[in-house]
C-alpha positions as CSV (number, residue, x, y, z in Angstrom):
1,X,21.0,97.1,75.9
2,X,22.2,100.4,76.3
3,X,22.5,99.8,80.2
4,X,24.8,96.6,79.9
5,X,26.8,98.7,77.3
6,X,27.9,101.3,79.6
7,X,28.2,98.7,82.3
8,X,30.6,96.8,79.9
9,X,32.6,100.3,78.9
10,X,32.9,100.9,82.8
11,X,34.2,97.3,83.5
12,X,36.6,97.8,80.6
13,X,37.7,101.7,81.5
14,X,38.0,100.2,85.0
15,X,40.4,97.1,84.0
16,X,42.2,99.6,81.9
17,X,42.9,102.2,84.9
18,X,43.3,99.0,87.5
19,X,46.2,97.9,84.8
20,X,47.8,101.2,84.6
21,X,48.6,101.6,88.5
22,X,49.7,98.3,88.4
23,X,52.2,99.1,85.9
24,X,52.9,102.3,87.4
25,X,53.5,100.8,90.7
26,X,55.7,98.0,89.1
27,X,58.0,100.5,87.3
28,X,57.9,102.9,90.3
29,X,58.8,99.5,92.5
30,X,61.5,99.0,90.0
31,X,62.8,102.7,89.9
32,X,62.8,102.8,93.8
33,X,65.2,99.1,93.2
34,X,67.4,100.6,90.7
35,X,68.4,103.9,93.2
36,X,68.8,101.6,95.9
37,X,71.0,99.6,94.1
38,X,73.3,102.7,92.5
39,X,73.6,104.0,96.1
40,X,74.6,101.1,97.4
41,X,76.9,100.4,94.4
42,X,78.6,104.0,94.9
43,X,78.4,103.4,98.8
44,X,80.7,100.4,97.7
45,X,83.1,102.3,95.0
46,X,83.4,105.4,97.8
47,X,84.2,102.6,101.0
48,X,86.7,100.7,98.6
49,X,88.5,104.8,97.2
50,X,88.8,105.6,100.6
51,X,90.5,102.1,101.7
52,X,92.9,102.7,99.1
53,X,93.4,105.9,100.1
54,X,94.3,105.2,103.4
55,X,96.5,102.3,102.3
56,X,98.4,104.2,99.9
57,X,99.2,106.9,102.3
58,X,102.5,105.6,103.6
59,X,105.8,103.6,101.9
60,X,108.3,101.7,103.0
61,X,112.4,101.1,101.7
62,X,114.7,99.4,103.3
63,X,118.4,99.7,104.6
64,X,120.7,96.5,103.7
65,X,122.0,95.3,106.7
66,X,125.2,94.4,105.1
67,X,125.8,97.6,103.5
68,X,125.9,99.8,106.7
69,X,128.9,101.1,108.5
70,X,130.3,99.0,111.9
71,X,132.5,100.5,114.8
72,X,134.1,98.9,118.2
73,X,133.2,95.3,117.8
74,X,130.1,95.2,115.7
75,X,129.9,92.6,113.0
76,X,128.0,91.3,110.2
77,X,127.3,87.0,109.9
78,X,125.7,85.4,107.5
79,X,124.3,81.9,107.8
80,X,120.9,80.1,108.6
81,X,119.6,80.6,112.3
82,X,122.1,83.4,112.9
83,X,122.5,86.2,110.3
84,X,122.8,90.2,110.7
85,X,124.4,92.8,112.3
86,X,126.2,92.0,115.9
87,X,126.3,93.7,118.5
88,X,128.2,92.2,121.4
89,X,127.8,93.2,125.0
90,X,131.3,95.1,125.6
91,X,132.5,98.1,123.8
92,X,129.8,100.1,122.8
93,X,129.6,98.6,119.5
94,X,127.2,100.6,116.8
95,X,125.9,100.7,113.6
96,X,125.6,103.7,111.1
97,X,124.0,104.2,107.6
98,X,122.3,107.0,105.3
99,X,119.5,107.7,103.5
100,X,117.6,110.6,101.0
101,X,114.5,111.3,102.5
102,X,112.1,110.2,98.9
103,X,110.5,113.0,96.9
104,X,107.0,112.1,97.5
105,X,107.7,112.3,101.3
106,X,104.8,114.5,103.6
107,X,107.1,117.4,104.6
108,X,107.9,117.5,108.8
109,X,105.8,114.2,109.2
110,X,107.8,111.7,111.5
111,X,109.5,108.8,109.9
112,X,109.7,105.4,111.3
113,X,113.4,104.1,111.4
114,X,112.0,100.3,112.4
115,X,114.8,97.8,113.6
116,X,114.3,93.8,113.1
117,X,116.0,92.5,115.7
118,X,116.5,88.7,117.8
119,X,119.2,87.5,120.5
120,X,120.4,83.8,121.8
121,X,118.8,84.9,125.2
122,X,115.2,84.6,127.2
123,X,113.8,87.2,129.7
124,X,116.6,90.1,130.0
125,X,117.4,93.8,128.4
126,X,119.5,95.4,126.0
127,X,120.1,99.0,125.5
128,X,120.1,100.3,122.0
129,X,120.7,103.9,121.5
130,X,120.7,106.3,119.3
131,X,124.3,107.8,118.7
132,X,123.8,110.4,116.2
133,X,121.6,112.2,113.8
134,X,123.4,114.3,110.7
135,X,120.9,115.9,108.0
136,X,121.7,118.1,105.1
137,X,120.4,120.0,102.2
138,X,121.0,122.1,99.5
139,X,121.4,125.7,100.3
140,X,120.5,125.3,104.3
141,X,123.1,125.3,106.8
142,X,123.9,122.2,108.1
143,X,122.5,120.6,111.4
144,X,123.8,122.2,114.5
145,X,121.3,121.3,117.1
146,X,121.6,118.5,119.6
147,X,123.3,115.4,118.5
148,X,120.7,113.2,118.9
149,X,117.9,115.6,118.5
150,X,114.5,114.8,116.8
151,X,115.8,110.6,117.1
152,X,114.3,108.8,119.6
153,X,112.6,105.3,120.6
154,X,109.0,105.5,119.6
155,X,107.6,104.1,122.7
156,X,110.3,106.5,125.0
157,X,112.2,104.1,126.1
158,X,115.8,102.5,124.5
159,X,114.9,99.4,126.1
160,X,114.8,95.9,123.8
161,X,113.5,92.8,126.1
162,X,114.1,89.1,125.0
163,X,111.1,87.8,125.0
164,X,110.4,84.3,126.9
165,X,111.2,82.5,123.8
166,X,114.8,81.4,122.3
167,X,115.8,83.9,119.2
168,X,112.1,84.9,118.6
169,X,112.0,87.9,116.1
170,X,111.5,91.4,117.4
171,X,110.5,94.9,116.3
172,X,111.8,98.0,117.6
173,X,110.7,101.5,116.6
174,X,112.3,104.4,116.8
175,X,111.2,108.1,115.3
176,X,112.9,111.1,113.1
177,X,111.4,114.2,113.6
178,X,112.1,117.7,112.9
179,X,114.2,119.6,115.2
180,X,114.7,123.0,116.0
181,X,116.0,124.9,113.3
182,X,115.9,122.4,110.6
183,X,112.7,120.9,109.6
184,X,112.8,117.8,107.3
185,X,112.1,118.0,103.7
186,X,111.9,115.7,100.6
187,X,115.4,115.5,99.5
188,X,117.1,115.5,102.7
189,X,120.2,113.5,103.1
190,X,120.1,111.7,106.4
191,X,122.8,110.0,108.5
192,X,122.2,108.4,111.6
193,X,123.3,105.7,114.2
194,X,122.9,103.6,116.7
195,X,125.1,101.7,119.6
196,X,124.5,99.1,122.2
197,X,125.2,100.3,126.3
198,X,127.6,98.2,128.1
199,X,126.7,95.8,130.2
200,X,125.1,97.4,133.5
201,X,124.3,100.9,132.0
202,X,121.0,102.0,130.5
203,X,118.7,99.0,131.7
204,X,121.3,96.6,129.4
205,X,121.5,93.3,131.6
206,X,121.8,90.5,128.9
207,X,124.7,89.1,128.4
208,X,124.1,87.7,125.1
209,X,124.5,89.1,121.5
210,X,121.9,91.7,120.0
211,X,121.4,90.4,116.0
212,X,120.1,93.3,114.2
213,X,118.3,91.3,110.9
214,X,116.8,94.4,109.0
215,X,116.0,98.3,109.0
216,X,113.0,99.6,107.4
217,X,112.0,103.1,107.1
218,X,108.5,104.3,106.8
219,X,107.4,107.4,106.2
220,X,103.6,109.1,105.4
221,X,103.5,110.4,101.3
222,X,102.2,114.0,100.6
C-alpha cells in the first residue's frame, strides 16, 4: 500500500510539474507574441513618422497668373481651352512678378520657380528665358551681382518642346539659388522674370503662341 502510495504521489508531483512547463511554455509562447507584435507595431508608427516627415519637408504657393506684370506684346486671355499668360513669337514679350521668400523656408536651399505651360503647336521649340533676378532685405545691400545670377532652367537648358500632341500641358522648371554675395534667407523679397527669344534665336522655332497657365514655387522647410 505504501508502494502504490508513493507511485500515486509521483504520478501526481509529475502531472503537476508536466502542467507547469506547459503553462510556462504557453505564457513564454505568448510573451515572445506580444514583443513581436509591439516591434512590429513601432516598426509601423516609426515607417509611417518618417513618411510624414519626408512629406512635410517641402511647400508650395502659387503666383496668379493674372496678377503678374506684362511687357512688349504679352497678354493675359481668359476662356475655356485657351486661358493664361501669352507670349507671342515677335518682340521679346516677358512676364514679371514678386514674391517673400516664407518664414519657415530652409536658408540657401534652392527654390523651384515651376512654370505650367501649353501652345496650339506639335513637335517644335520655344525659348523661355530668364530676364532678371532682383532680391532684397532688410539691412543688406541690395543685389549687385549678375543679372540673371543664381536663375536658371533646372534641367540647363531654356528650351520648351511641344510635345506630339495639340495643347497638351507642360511643366518647366527653373531654379533660385544663392549667388555670390547674397545668400537667400526667409524674408527675402524676390523679383524676377522671364521673356520669350524671337523667332530663330535660342533654339525658338515655333511659330505659335507660348500660354503660360500657372507658376508655382516650391521650396524645402527648415
Amino acid at each position: 500500500m505504501v508502494y502504490l502510495k508513493n507511485i500515486k504521489q509521483s504520478s501526481t508531483t509529475k502531472v503537476i510539474k508536466n502542467k507547469d512547463k506547459t503553462l510556462k511554455t504557453k505564457h513564454r509562447v505568448k510573451s515572445i507574441v506580444t514583443v513581436n507584435s509591439w516591434i512590429l507595431l513601432i516598426g509601423f508608427l516609426a515607417a509611417a513618422t518618417i513618411t510624414q516627415v519626408a512629406s512635410a519637408d517641402t511647400r508650395t504657393f502659387s503666383i496668379n497668373p493674372y496678377g503678374v506684370r506684362l511687357n512688349n506684346g504679352a497678354t493675359t486671355t481668359a476662356g475655356s481651352g485657351y486661358a493664361g499668360i501669352i507670349l507671342p513669337s515677335s518682340g521679346n514679350s516677358n512676364f514679371s512678378f514678386g514674391f517673400v521668400i516664407p518664414n519657415d523656408y530652409l536658408p540657401n536651399s534652392p527654390i523651384r520657380i515651376i512654370l505650367s505651360w501649353y501652345a496650339p503647336a506639335t513637335g517644335c521649340d520655344f525659348g523661355l528665358l530668364t530676364s532678371f533676378v532682383d532680391r532684397t532685405r532688410p539691412n543688406h545691400p541690395h543685389s549687385t551681382a549678375e543679372i540673371t545670377g543664381g536663375f536658371n532652367p533646372a534641367n540647363n537648358s531654356f528650351i520648351l518642346t511641344a510635345p506630339d500632341t495639340w495643347k497638351l500641358g507642360q511643366k518647366k522648371v527653373y531654379l533660385l539659388t544663392q549667388y555670390n554675395e547674397f545668400d537667400q534667407q526667409p524674408g527675402d523679397a524676390i523679383l524676377m522674370g522671364f521673356y520669350r527669344s524671337q523667332d530663330g534665336f535660342d533654339g525658338n522655332h515655333c511659330a505659335a503662341d507660348l500660354i503660360i497657365s500657372g507658376i508655382t514655387i516650391k521650396y524645402k522647410t527648415s
